[in-house]
N, CA, C and O atoms as a printed pandas DataFrame, in Angstrom:
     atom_number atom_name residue_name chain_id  residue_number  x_coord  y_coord  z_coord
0              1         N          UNK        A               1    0.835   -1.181    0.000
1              2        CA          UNK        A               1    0.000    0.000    0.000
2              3         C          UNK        A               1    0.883    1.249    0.000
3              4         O          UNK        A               1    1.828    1.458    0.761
4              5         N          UNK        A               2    0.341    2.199   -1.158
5              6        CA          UNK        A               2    1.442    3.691   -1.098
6              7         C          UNK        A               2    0.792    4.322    0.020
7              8         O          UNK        A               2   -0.317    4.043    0.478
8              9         N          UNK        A               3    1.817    5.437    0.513
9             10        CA          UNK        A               3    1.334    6.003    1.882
10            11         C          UNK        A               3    0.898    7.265    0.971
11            12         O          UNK        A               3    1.354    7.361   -0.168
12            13         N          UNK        A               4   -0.076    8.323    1.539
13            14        CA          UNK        A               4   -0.882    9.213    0.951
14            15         C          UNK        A               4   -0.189   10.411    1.115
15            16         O          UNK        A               4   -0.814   11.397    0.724
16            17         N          UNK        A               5    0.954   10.622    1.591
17            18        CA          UNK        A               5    1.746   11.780    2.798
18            19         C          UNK        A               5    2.519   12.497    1.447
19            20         O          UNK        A               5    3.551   11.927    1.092
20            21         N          UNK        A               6    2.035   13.886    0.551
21            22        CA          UNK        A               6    2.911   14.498    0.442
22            23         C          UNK        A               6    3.980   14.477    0.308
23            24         O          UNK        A               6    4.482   14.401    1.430
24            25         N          UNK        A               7    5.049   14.509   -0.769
25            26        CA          UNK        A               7    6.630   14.707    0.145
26            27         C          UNK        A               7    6.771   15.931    0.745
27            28         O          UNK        A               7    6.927   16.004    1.964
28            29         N          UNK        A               8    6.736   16.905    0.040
29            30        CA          UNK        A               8    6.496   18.610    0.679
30            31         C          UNK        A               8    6.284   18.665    1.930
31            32         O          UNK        A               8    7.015   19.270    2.714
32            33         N          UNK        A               9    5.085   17.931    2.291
33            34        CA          UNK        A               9    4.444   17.757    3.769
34            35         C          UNK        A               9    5.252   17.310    4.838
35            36         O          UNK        A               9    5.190   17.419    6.062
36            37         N          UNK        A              10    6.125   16.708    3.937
37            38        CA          UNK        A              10    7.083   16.121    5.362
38            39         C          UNK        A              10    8.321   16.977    5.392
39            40         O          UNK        A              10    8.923   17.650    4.556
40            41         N          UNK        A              11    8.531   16.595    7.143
41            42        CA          UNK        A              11    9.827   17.332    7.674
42            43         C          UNK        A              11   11.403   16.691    7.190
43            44         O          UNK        A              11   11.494   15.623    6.586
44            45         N          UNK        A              12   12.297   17.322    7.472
45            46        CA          UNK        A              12   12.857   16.802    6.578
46            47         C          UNK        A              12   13.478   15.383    7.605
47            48         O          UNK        A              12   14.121   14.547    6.970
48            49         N          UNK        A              13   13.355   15.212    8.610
49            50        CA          UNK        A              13   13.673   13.857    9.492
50            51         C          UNK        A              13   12.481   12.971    8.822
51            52         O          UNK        A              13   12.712   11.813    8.475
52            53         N          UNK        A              14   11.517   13.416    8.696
53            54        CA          UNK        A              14   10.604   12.278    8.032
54            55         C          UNK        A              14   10.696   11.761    6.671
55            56         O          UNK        A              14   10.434   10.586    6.413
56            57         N          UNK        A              15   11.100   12.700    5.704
57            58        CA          UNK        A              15   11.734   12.600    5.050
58            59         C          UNK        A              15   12.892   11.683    4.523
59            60         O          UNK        A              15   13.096   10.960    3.547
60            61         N          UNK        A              16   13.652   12.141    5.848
61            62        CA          UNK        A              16   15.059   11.304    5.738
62            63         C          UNK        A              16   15.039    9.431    6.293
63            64         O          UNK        A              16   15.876    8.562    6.045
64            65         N          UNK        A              17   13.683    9.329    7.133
65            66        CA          UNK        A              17   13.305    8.150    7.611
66            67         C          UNK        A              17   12.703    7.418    6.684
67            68         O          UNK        A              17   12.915    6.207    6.741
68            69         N          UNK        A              18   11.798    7.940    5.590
69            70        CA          UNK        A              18   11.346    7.256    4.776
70            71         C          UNK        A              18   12.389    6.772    3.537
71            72         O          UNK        A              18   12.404    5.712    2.912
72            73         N          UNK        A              19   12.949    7.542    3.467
73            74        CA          UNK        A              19   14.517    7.526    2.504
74            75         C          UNK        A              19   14.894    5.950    2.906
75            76         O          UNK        A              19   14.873    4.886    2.287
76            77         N          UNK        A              20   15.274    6.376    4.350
77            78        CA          UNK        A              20   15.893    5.104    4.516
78            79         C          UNK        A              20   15.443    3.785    4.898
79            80         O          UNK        A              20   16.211    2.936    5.352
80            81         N          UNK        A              21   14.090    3.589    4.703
81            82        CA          UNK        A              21   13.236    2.975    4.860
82            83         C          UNK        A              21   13.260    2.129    3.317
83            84         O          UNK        A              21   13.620    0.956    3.218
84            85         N          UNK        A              22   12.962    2.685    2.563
85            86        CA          UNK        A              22   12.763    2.781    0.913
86            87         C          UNK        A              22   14.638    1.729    0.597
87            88         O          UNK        A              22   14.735    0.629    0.053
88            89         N          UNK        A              23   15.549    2.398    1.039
89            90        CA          UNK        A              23   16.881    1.955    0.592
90            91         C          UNK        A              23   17.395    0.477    1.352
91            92         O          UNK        A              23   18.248   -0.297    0.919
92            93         N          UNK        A              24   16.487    0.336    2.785
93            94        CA          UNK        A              24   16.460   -0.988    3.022
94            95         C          UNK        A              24   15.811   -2.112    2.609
95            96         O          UNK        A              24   16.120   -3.303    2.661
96            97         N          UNK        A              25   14.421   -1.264    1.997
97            98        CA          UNK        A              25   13.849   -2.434    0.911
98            99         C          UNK        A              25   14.572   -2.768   -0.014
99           100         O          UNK        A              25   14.673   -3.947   -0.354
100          101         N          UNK        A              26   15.482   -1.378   -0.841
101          102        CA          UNK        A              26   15.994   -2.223   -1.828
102          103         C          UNK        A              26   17.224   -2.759   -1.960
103          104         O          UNK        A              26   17.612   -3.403   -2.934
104          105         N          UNK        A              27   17.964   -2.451   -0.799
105          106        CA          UNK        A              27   18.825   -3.299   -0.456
106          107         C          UNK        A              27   18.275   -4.582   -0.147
107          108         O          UNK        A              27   18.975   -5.539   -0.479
108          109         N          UNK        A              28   17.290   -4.800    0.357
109          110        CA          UNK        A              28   17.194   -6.547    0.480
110          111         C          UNK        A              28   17.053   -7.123   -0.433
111          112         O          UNK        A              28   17.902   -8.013   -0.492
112          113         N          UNK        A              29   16.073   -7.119   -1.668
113          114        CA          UNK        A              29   16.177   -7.113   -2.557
114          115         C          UNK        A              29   14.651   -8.553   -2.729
115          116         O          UNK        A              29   14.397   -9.265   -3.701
116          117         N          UNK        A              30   14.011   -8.489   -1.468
117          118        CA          UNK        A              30   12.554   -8.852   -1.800
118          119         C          UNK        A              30   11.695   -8.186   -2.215
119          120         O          UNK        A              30   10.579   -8.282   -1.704
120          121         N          UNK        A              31   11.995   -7.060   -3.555
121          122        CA          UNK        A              31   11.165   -6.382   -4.314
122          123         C          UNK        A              31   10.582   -6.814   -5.560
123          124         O          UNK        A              31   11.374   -7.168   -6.433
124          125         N          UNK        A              32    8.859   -6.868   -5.907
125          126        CA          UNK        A              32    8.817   -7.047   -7.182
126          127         C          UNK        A              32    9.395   -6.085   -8.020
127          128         O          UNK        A              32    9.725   -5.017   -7.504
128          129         N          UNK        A              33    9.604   -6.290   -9.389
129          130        CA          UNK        A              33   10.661   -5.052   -9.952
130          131         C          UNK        A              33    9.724   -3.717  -10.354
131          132         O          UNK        A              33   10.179   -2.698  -10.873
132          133         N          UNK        A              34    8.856   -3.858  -10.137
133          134        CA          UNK        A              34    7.396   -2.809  -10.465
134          135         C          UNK        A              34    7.762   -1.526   -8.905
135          136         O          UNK        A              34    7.828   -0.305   -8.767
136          137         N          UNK        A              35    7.851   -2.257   -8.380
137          138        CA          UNK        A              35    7.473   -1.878   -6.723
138          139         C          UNK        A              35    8.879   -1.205   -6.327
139          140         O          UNK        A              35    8.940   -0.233   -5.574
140          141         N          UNK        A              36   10.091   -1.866   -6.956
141          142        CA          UNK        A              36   11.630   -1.281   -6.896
142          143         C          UNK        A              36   11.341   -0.058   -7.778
143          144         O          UNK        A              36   11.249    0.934   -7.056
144          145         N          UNK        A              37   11.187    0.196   -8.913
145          146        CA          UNK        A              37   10.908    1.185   -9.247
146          147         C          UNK        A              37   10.316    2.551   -9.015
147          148         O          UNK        A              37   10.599    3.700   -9.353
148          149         N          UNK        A              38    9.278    1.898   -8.226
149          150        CA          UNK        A              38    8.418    3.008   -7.706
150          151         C          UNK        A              38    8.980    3.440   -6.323
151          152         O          UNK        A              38    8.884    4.588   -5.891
152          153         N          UNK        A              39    9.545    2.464   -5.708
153          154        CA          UNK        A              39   10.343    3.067   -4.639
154          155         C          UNK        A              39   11.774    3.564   -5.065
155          156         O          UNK        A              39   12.478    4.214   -4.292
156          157         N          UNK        A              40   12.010    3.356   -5.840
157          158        CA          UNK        A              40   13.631    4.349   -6.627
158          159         C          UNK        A              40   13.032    5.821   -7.307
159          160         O          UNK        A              40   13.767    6.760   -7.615
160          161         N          UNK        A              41   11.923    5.813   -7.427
161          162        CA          UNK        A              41   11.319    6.786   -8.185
162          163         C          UNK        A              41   11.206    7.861   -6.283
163          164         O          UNK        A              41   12.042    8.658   -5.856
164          165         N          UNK        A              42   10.307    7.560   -5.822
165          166        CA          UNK        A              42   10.207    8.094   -4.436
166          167         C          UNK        A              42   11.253    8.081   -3.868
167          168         O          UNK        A              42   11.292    8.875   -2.928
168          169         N          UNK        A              43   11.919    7.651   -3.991
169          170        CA          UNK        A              43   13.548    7.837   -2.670
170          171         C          UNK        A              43   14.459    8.993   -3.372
171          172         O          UNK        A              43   15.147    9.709   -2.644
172          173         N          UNK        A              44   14.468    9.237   -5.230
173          174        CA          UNK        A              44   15.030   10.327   -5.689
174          175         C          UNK        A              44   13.776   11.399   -5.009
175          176         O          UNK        A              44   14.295   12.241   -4.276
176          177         N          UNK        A              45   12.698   11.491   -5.080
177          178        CA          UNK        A              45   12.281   12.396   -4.589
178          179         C          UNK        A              45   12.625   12.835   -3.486
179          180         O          UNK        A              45   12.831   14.037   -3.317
180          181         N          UNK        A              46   12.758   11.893   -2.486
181          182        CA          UNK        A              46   12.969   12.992   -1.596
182          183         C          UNK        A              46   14.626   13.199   -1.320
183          184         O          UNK        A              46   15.012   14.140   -0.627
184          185         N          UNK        A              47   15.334   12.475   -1.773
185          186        CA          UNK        A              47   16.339   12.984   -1.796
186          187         C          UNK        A              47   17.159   14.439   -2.164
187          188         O          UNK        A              47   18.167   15.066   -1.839
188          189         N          UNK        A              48   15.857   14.517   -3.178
189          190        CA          UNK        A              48   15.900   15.942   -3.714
190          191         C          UNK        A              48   15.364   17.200   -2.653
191          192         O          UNK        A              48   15.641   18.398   -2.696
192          193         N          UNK        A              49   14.661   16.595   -1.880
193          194        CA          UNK        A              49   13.433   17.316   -0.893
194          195         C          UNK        A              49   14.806   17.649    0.289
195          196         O          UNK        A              49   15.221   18.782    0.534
196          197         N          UNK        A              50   15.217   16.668    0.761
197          198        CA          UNK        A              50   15.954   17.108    1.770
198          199         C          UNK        A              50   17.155   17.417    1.313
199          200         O          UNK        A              50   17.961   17.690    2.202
200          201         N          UNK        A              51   17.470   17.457    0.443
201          202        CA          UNK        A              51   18.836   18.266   -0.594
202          203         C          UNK        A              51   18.427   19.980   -0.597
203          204         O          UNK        A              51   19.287   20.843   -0.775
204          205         N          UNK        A              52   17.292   20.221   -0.417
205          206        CA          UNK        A              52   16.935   21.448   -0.203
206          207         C          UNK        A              52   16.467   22.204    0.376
207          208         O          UNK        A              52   16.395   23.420    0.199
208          209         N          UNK        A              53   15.878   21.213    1.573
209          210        CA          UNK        A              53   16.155   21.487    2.421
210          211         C          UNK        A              53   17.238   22.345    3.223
211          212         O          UNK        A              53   17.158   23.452    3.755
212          213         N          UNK        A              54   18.381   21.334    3.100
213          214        CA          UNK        A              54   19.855   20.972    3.911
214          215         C          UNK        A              54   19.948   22.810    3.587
215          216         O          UNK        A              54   19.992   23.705    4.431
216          217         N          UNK        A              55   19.958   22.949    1.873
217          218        CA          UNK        A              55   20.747   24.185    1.291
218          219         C          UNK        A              55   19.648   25.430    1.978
219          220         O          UNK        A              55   20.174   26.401    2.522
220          221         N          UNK        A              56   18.470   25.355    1.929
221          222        CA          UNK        A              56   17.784   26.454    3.042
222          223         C          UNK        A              56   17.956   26.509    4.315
223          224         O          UNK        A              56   17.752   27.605    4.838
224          225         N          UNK        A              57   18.360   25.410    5.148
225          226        CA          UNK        A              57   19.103   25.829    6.355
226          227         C          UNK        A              57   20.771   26.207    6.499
227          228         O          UNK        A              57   21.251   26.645    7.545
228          229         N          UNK        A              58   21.601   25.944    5.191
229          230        CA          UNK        A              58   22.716   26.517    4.866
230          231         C          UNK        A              58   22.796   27.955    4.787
231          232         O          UNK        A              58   23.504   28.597    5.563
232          233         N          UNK        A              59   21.855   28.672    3.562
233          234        CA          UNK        A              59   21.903   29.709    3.407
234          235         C          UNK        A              59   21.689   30.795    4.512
235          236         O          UNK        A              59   22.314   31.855    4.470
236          237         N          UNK        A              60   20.150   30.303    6.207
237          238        CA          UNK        A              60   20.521   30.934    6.981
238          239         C          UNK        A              60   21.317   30.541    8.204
239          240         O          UNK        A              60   20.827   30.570    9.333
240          241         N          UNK        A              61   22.758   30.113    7.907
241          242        CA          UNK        A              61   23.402   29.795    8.687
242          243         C          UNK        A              61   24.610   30.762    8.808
243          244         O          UNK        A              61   25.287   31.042    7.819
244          245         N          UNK        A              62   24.878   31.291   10.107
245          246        CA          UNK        A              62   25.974   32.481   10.034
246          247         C          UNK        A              62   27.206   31.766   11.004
247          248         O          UNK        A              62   26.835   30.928   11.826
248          249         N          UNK        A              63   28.604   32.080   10.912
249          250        CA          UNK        A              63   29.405   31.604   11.761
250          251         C          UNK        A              63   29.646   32.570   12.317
251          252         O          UNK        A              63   29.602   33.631   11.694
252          253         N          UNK        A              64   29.911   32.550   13.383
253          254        CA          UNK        A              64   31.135   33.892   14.275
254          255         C          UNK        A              64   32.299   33.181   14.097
255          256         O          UNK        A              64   32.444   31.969   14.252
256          257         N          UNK        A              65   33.154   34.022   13.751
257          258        CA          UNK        A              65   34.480   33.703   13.837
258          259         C          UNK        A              65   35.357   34.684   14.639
259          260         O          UNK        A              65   35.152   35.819   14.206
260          261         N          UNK        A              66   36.149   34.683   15.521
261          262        CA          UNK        A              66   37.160   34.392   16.412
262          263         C          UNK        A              66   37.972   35.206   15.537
263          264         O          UNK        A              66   38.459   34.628   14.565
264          265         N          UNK        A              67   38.265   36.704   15.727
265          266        CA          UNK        A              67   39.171   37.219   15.296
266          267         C          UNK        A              67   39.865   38.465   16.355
267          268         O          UNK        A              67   39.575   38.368   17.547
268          269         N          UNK        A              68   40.598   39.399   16.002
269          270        CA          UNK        A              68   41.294   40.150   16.502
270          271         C          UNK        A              68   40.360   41.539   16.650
271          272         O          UNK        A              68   40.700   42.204   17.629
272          273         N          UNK        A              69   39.508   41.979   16.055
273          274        CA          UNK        A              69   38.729   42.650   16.671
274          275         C          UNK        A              69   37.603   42.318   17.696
275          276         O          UNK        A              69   37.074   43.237   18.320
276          277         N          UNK        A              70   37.088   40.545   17.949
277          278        CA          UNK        A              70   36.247   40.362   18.474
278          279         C          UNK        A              70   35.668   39.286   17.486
279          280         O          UNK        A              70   36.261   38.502   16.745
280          281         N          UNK        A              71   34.303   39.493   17.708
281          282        CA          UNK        A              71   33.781   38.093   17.015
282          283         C          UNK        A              71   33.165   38.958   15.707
283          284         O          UNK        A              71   32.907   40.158   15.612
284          285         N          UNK        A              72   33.036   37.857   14.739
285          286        CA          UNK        A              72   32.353   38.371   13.270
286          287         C          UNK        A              72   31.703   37.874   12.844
287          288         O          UNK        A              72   32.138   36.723   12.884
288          289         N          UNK        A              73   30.250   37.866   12.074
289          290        CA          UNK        A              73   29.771   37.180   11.854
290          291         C          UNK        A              73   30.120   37.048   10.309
291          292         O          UNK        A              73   30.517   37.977    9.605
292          293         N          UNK        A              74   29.912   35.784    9.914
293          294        CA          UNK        A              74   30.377   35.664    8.169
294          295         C          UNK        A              74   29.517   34.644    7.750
295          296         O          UNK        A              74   29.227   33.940    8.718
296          297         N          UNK        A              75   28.813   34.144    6.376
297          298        CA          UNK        A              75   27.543   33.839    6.159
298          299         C          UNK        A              75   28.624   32.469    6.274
299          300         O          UNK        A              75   29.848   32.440    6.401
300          301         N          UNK        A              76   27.537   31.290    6.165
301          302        CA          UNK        A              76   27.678   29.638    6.191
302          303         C          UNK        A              76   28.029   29.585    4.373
303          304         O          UNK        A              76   27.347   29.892    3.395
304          305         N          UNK        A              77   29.206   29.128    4.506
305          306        CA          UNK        A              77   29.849   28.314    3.063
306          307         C          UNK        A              77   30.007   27.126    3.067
307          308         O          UNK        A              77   30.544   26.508    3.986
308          309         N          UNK        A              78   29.533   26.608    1.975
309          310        CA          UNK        A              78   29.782   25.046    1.961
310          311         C          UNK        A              78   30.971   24.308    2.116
311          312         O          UNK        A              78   31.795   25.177    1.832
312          313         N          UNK        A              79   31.558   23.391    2.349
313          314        CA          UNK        A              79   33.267   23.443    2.419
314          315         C          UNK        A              79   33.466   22.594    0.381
315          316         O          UNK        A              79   34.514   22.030    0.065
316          317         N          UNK        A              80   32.607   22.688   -0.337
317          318        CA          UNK        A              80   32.743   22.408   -1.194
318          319         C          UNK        A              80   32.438   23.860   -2.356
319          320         O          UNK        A              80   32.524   23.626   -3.562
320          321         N          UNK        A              81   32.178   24.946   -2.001
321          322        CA          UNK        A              81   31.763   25.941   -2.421
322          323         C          UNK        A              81   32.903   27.083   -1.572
323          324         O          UNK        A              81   32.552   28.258   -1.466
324          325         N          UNK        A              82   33.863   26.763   -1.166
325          326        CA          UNK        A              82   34.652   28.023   -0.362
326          327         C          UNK        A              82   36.115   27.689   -0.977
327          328         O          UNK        A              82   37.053   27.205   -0.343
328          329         N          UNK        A              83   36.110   28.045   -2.325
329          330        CA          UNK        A              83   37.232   27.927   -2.872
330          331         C          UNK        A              83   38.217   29.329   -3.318
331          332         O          UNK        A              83   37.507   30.280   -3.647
332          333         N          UNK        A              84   39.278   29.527   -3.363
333          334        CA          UNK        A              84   39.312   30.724   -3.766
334          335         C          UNK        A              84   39.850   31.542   -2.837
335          336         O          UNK        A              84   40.508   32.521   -3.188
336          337         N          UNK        A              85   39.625   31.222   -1.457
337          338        CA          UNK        A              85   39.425   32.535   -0.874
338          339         C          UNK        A              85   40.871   32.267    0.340
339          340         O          UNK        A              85   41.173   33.148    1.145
């Protein structure tokens, strides 16, 4: 039975529970191949869901950093996006 729940609707821990819920089915691999599909189809979804999550709680994320005038605040960089500098 498909569950009726939105992905949108969910938080992103619920989200991330159903993810891994979905990846232990198909890791076991007692799936009809109809049913693997449709759960590979739903697990990119939300993978995508909490992928954007992650990046909207990135963007308002600020560090203080520890400097010689005192503390500073400087926006959250990805450590894969802070090149350059």
């Amino acid at each position: 039975m498909k569950k009726a729940v939105k992905s949108d609707e969910l938080s992103f821990e619920q989200a991330m529970e159903r993810l891994e819920s979905i990846v232990a089915k198909l890791e076991n691999g007692d799936v009809p191949l109809e049913m693997a599909i449709e759960l590979f189809q739903e697990g990119m979804k939300l993978s995508h869901l909490c992928g954007g999550k992650l990046e909207q709680v990135e963007s308002k994320i600020e560090l203080l950093i520890d400097s010689e005038q005192g503390f500073e605040k400087k926006t959250f960089v990805a450590a894969n996006e802070d090149k350059g500098e």
